[in-house]
C-alpha positions as CSV (number, residue, x, y, z in Angstrom):
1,X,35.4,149.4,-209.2
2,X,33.5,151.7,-211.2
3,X,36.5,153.8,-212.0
4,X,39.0,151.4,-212.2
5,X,39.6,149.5,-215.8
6,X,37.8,148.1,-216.5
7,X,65.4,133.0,-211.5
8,X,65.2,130.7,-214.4
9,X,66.2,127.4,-215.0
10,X,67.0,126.6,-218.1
11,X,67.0,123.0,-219.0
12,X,67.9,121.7,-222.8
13,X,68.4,118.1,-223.3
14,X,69.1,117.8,-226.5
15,X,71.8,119.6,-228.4
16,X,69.6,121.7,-230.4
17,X,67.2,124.0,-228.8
18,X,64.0,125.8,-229.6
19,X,61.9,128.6,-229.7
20,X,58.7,129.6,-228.4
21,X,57.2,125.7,-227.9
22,X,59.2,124.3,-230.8
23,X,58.7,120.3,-229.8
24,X,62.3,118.6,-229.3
25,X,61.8,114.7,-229.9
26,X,58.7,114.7,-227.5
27,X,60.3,117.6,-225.4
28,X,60.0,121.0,-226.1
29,X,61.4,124.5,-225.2
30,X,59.0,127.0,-223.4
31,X,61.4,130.5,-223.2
32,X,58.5,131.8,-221.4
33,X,59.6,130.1,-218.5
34,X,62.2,128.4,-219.0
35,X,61.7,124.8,-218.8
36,X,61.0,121.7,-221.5
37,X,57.0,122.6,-222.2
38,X,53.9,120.2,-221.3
39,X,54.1,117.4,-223.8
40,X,49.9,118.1,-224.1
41,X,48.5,120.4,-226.1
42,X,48.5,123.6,-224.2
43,X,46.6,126.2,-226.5
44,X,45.1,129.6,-225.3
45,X,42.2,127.3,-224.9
46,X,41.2,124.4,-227.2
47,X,41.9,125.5,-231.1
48,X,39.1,127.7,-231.8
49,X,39.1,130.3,-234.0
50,X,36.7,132.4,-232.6
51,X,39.3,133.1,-229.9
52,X,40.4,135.1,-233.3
53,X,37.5,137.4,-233.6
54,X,37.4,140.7,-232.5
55,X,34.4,139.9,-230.3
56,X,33.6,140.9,-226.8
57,X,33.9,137.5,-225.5
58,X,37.6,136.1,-226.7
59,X,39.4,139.4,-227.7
60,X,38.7,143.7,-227.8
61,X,36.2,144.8,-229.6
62,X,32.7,145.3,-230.3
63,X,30.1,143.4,-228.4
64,X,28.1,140.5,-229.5
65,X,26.0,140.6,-232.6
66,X,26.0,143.8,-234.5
67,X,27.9,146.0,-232.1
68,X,26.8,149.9,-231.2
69,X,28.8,152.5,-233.2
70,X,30.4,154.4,-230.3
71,X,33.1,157.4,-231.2
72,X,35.3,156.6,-228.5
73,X,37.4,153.1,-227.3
74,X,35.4,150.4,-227.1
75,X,35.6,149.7,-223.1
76,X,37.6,146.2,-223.5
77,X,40.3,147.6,-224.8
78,X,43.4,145.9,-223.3
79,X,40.7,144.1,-220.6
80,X,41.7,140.8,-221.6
81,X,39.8,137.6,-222.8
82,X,36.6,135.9,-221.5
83,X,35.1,132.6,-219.9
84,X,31.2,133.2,-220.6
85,X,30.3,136.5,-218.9
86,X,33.0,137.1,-216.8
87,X,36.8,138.3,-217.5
88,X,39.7,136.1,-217.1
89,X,41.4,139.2,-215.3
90,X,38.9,139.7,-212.6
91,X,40.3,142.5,-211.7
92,X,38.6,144.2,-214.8
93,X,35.2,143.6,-214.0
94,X,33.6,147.3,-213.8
95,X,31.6,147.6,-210.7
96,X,28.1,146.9,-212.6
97,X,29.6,143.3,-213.1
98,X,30.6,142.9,-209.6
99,X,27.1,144.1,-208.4
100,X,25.6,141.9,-210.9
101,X,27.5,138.8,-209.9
102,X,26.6,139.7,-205.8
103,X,23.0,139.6,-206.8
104,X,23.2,136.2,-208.8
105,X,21.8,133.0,-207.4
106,X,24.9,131.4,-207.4
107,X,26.0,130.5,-203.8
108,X,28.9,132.2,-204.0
109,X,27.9,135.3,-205.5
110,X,27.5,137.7,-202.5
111,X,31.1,137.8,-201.7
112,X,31.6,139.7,-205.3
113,X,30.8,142.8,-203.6
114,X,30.8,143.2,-199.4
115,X,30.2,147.0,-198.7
116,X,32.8,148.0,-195.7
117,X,30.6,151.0,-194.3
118,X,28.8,154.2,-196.1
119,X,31.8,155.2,-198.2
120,X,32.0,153.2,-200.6
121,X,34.7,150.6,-199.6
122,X,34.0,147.5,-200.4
123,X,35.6,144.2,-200.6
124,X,34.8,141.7,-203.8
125,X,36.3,138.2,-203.7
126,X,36.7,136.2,-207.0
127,X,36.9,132.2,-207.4
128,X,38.0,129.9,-210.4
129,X,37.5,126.3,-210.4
130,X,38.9,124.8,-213.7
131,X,38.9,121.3,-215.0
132,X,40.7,120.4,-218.1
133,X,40.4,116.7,-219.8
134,X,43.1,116.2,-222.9
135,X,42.9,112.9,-224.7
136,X,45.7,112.1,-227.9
137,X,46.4,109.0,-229.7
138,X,49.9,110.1,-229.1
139,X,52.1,111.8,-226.8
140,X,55.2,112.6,-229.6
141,X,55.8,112.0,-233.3
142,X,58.3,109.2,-234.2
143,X,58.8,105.9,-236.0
144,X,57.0,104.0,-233.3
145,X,53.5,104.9,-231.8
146,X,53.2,105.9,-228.3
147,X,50.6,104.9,-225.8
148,X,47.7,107.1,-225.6
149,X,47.7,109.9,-223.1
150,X,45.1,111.3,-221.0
151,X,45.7,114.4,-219.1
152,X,43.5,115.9,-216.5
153,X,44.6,119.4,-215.1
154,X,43.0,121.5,-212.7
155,X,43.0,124.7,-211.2
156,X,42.1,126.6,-208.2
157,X,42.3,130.4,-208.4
158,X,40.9,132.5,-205.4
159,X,41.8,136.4,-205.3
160,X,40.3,139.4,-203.4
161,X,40.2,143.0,-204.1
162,X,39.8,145.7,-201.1
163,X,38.8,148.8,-202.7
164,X,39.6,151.7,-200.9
165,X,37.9,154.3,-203.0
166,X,37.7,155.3,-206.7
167,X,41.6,156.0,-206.5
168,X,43.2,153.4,-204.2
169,X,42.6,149.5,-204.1
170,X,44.4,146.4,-203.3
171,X,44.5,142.9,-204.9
172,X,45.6,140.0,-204.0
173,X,45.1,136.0,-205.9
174,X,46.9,132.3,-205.1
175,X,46.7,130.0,-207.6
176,X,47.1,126.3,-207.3
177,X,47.2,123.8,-210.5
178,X,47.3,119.8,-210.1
179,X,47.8,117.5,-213.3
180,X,46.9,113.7,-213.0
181,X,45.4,111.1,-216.5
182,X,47.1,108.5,-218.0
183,X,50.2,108.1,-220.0
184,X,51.3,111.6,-219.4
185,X,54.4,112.9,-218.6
186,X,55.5,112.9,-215.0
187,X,56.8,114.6,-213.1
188,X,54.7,117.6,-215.2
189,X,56.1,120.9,-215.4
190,X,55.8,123.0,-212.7
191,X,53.7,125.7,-215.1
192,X,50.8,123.0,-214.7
193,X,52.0,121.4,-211.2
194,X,52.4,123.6,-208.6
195,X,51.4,126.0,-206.2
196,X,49.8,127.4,-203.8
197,X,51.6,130.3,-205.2
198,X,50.7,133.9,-205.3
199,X,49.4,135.0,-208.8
200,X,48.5,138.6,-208.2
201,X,49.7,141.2,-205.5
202,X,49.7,145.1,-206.7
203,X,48.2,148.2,-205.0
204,X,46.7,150.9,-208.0
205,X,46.4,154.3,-207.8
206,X,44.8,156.9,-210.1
207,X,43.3,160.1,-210.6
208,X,41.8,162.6,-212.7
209,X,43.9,164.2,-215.0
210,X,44.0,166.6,-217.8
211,X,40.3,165.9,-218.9
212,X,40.8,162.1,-218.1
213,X,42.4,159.6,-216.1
214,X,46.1,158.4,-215.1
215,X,46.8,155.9,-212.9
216,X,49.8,153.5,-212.2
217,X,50.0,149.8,-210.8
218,X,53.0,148.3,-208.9
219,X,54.1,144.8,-208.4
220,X,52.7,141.3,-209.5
221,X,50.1,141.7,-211.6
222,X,48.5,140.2,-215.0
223,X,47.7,141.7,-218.2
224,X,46.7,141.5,-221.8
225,X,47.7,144.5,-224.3
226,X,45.8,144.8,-227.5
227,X,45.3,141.3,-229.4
228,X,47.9,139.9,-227.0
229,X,50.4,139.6,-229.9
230,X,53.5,140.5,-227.1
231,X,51.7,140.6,-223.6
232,X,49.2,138.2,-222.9
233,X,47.5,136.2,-219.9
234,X,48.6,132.8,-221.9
235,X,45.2,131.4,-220.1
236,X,45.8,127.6,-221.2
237,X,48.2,126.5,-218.2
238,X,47.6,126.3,-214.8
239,X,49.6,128.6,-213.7
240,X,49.1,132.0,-215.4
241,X,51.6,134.6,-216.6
242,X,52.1,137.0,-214.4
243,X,54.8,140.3,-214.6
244,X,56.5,141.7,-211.6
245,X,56.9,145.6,-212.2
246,X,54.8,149.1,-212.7
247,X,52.1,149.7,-215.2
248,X,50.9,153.5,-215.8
249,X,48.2,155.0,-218.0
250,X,46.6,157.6,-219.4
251,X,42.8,157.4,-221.1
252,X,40.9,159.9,-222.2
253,X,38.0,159.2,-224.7
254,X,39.6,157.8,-227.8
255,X,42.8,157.6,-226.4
256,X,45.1,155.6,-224.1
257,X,48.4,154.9,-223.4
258,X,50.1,152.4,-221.4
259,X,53.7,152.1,-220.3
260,X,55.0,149.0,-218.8
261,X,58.5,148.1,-217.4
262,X,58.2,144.7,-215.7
263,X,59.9,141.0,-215.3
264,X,58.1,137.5,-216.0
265,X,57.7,135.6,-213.1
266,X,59.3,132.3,-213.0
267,X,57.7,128.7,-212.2
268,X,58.8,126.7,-210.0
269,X,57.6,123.4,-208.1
270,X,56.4,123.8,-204.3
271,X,54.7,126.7,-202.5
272,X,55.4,130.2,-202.4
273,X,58.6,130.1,-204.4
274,X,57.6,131.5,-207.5
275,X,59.7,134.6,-208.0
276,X,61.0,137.1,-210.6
277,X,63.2,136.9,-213.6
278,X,66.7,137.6,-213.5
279,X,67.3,136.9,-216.9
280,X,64.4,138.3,-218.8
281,X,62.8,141.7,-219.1
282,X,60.3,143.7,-220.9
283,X,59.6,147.6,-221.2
284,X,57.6,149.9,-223.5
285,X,54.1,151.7,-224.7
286,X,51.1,150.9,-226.0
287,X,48.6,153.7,-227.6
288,X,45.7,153.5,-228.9
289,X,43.5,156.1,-230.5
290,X,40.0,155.4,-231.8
291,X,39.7,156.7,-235.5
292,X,36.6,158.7,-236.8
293,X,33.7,156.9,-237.1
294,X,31.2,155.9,-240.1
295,X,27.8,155.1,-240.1
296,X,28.9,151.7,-240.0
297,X,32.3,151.5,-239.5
298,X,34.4,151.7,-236.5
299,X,38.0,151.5,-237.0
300,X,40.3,151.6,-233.9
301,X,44.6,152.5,-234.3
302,X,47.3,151.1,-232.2
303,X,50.8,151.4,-232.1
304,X,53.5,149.9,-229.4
305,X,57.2,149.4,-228.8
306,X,58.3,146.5,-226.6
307,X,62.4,146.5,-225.8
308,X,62.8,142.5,-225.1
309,X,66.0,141.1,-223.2
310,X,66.9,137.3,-222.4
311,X,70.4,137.1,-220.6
312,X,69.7,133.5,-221.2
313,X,68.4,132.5,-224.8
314,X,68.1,129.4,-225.8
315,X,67.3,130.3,-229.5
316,X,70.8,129.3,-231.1
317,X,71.7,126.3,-229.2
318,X,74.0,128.1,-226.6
319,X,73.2,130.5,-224.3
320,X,73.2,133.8,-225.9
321,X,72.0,137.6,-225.1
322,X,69.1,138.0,-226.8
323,X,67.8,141.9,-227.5
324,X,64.7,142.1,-229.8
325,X,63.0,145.7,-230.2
326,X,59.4,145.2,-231.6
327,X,57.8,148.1,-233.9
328,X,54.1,147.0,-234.0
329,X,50.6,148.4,-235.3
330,X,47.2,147.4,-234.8
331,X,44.1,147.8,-237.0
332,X,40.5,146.6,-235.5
333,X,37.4,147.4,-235.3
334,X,34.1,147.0,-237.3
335,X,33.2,147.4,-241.1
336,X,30.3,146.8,-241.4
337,X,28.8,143.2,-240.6
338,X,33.1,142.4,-240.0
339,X,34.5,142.7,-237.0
340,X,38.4,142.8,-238.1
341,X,41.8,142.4,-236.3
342,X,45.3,142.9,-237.8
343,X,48.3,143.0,-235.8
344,X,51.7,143.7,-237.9
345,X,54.9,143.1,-235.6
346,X,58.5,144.5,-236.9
347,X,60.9,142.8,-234.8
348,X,65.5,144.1,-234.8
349,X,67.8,144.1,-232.5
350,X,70.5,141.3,-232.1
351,X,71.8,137.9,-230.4
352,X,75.3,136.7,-229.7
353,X,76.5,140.1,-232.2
354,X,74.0,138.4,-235.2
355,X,71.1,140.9,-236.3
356,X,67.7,140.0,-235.7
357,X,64.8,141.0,-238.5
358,X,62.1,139.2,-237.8
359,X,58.2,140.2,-238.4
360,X,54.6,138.4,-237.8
361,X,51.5,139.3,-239.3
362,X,48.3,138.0,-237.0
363,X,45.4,138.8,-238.8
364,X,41.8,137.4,-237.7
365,X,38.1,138.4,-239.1
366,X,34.3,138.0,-238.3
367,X,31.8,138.2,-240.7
368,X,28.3,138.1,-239.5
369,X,26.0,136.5,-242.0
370,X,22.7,136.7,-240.7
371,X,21.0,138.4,-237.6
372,X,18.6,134.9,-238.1
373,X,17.8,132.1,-235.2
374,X,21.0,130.9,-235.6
375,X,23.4,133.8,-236.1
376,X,26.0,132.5,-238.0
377,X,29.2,133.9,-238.8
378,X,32.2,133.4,-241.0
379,X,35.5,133.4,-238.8
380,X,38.8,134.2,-241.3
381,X,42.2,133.7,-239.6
382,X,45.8,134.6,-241.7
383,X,49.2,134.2,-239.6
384,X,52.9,134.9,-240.5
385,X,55.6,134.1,-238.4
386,X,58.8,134.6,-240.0
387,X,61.8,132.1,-239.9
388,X,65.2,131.7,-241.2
389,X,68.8,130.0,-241.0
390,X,69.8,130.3,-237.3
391,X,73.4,129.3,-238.3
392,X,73.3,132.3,-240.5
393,X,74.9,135.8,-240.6
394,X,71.2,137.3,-239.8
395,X,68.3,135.7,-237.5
396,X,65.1,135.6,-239.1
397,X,63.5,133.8,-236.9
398,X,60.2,135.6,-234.8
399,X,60.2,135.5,-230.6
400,X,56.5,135.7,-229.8
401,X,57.7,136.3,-226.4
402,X,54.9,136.5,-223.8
403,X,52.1,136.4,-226.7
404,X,48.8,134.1,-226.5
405,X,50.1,130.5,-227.6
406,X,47.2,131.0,-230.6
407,X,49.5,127.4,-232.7
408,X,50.5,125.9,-229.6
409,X,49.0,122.6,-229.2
410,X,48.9,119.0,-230.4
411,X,52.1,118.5,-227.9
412,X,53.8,121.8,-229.2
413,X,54.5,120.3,-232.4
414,X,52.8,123.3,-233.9
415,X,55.5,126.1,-233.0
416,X,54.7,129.9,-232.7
417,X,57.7,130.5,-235.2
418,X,58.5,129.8,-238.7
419,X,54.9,129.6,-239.9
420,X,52.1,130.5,-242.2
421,X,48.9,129.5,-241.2
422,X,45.5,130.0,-243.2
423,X,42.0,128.8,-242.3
424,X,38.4,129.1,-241.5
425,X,35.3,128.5,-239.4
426,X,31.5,128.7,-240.3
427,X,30.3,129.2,-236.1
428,X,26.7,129.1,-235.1
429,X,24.5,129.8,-231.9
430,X,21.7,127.6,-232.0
431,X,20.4,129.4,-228.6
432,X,22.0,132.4,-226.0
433,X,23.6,129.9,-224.4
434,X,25.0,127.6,-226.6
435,X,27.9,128.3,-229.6
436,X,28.8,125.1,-232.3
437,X,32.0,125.4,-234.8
438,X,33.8,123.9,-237.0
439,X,36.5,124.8,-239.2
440,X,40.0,124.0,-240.7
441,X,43.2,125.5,-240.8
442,X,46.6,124.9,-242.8
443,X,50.1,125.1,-242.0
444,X,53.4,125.7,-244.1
445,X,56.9,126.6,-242.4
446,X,58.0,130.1,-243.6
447,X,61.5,128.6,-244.3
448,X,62.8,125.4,-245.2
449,X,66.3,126.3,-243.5
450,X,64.6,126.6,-240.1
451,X,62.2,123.9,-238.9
452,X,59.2,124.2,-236.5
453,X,60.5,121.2,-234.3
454,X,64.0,121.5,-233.8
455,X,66.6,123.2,-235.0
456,X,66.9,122.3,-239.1
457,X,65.2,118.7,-238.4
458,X,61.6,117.4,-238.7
459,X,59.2,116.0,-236.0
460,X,60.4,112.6,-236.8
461,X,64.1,112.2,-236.8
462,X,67.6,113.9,-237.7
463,X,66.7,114.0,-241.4
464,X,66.7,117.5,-243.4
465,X,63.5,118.0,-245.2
466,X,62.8,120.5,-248.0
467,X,59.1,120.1,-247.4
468,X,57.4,123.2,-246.6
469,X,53.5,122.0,-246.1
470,X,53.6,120.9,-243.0
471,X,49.2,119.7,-242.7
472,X,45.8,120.4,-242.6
473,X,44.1,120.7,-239.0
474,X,40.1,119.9,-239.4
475,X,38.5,121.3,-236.0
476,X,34.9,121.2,-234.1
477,X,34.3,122.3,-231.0
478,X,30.5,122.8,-228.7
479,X,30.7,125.1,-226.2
480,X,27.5,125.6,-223.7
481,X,27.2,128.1,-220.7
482,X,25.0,126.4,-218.3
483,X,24.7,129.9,-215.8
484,X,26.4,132.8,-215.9
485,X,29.3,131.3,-213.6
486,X,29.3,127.6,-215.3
487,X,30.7,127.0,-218.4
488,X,31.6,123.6,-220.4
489,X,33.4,123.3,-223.8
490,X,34.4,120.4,-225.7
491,X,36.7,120.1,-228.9
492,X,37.5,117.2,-231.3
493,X,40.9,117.8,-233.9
494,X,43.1,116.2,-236.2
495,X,46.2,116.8,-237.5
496,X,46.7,115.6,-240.9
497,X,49.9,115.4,-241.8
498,X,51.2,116.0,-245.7
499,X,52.5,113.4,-247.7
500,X,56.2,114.9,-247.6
501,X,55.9,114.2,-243.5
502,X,54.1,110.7,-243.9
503,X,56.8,110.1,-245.9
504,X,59.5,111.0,-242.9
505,X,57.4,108.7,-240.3
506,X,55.0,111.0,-239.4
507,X,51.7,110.2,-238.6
508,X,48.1,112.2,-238.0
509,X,47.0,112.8,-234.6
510,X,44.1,113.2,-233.0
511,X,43.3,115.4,-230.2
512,X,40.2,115.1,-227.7
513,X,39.5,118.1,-225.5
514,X,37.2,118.9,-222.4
515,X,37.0,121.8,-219.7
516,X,34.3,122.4,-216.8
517,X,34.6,126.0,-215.7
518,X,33.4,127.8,-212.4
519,X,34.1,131.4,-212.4
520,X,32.5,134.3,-210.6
């Protein structure tokens, strides 16, 4: 569309809870819905760091290579993150995209855009077909080693958009995930297992307005604001997050602001029983104003407030109200040959009458090195996540709430709380088609009083531990687009663990990664 943009069931069985992925002796807590998490890695993606970048094909910003020095927006703002050519929220895709995918020779291509009379009207049907393969030497951290686990999820995605004209469509999606391997966890969560369920169902509506455009969308729909830092698609499972609610906007040039008032949707095993939070709820704005431009530089300003509420948090052991207001600014763009991306997050409010100050820093850079053959590029990454006592008078601790899961992997032992994590990637592209990188990344816990597994304790056992470095994660990953629908990616990691964790029981792990992807 050319005009278009382009009940919970909470279940703890251990005493101590979690946060955001925190692993609890193999288990861990998932508050984004509500249930112990996948024991597998379950990353926004494989760990790659170039899901960091502020590149046109993993986050907003600039296209690929040197971008073009616009004054306004860049036109991916909020649009979401990409597989290959194609947005992971379809409903994106600005009509040149559609036509280009209908006159593709992929099989399937044609039904992308099926003109309904002289109009305009037109009806564009989108498919995803995704395999994921996810091979560790062990399925938890403890004093004995666990069988190796293979886990192979897939998922089948179909949606349909009936576009009425440039200020009315409709769209529709099911979605339908399956996990089977080796060794893994059964029954498996009903974010990876389960389905046919409907993903997507909204009407939008917009018009002109005041020298641009505003326009509203109402009911289940998916989204990705700014870096994602608060509201993301969380891409990684099978089942997608999706918010029931209304989305308005206004854009005009180097402006736009979005207001959202909406409920997660919740997960649940079977078919067509997926419904809405009763517990949990998000509201707010999100502007963004593009700042004047520089021969070279092209600096973009954001600022949001999210009002968070969980009837039902698990974050202190018990179930408490959780209220969390979050005071955030954005800074991205291009200096430069650096594409940059700093997201600063202020979070108050309280829990069971404690006050909450909390605050993450997510900070990610691309330096292109050379315009050569190979076009390599330096990718720099700097995360805070702040942490604290939760048995004391004020909770420190950050809620990433419905943010991309950028640490969450190697089983969730890697939380999305309490951390700092540094590290970089040299990436190369050897041809159009093909992308190699490797790189390494650290991790300390921001607080010795709160730990990234459970509660006070470490990954192995009941033991207190004052260590703070937590390991060094050493990453390579090939990812080759074989057509423009048809995409393959594979990643090889290990976690090494410090000597004040070996010392505890703790051993490395090593993680093995694959995906196939169809999507058009």
């Amino acid at each position: 569309m050319s005009s278009f943009p382009k009940r919970k069931n909470r279940s703890i069985l251990r005493s101590r809870a979690s946060l955001a992925g925190l692993t609890l002796y193999g288990l861990s807590f998932d508050p984004a819905h509500g249930r112990e998490a996948a024991i597998t890695p379950v990353p926004d993606d494989p760990p790659r760091l170039q899901d960091a970048a502020p590149e046109a094909d993993t986050r907003d910003g600039a296209a690929r290579g040197q971008p073009r020095i616009t004054p306004n927006l860049p036109a991916n703002l909020h649009k979401g993150p990409r597989q290959g050519e194609h947005l992971r929220i379809w409903q994106n895709r600005p009509l040149k995209a559609i036509k280009q995918s209908a006159e593709s020779d992929f099989p399937l291509g044609p039904l992308s855009h099926i003109p309904l009379g002289d109009g305009g009207a037109y009806l564009s049907i989108h498919g995803e077909e995704r395999m994921r393969m996810i091979r560790q030497d062990r399925s938890s951290l403890g004093t004995s080693r666990q069988p190796r686990q293979l886990n192979i999820q897939f998922r089948h995605q179909w949606g349909a958009e009936l576009h009425i004209n440039d200020s009315v469509r409709f769209v529709g999606e099911l979605v339908y995930g399956q996990v089977t391997g080796k060794n893994y966890v059964t029954p498996a969560i009903d974010r990876q297992d389960n389905g046919p369920e409907i993903s997507q169902a909204f009407v939008e509506m917009q018009d002109k307005m005041a020298g641009g455009r505003v326009g509203a969308v109402l009911g289940r729909q998916k989204m990705q604001l700014g870096s994602g830092s608060v509201i993301s698609l969380q891409i990684a499972q099978n089942i997608q997050r999706s918010y029931d609610g209304v989305r308005a906007y206004y854009e005009r040039d180097k402006f736009r602001f979005d207001a959202i008032a909406v409920r997660p949707s919740t997960f649940t095993h079977g078919a067509f029983n997926d419904s809405t939070s009763d517990t949990e709820s998000i509201w707010g704005g999100y502007a963004a104003y593009a700042l004047p431009r520089g021969k070279r530089v092209a600096l973009n300003l954001d600022a949001f407030y999210f009002r968070y509420r969980d009837e039902d948090s698990p974050l202190l052991g018990q179930r408490s109200v959780e209220e969390r207001n979050n005071f955030g600014t954005r800074l991205w763009g291009i200096v430069g040959p650096a594409q940059l991306d700093f997201t600063l997050n202020r979070q108050t409010g309280q829990i069971a009458d404690k006050p909450i100050r909390a605050w993450s820093l997510i900070s990610a850079t691309r330096i292109n090195l050379s315009t050569g053959s190979l076009k390599p590029a330096l990718i720099l990454q700097a995360d805070v996540l702040s942490g604290g006592d939760r048995n004391g008078a004020v909770i420190h601790t950050y809620n990433h709430m419905y943010g991309r899961q950028r640490h969450n992997n190697f089983g969730n032992l890697l939380g999305l709380t309490n951390l700092y994590s540094f590290g970089g990637a040299l990436r190369v592209k050897p041809s159009k088609d093909l992308v190699l990188q490797a790189g390494v990344r650290n991790f300390w816990r921001y607080s010795i009083h709160d730990g990234h597994a459970i509660g006070y304790q470490t990954f192995v056992n009941n033991t207190k531990t004052r260590e703070r470095f937590i390991g060094t994660l050493p990453t390579v990953s090939v990812q080759y687009q074989l057509t423009r629908e048809i995409s393959m990616r594979a990643v090889a990691a290990r976690l090494l663990s410090s000597d004040g964790y070996k010392e505890l029981g703790q051993r490395d792990l090593t993680n093995l990664g694959f995906e196939f992807n169809v999507l058009f």
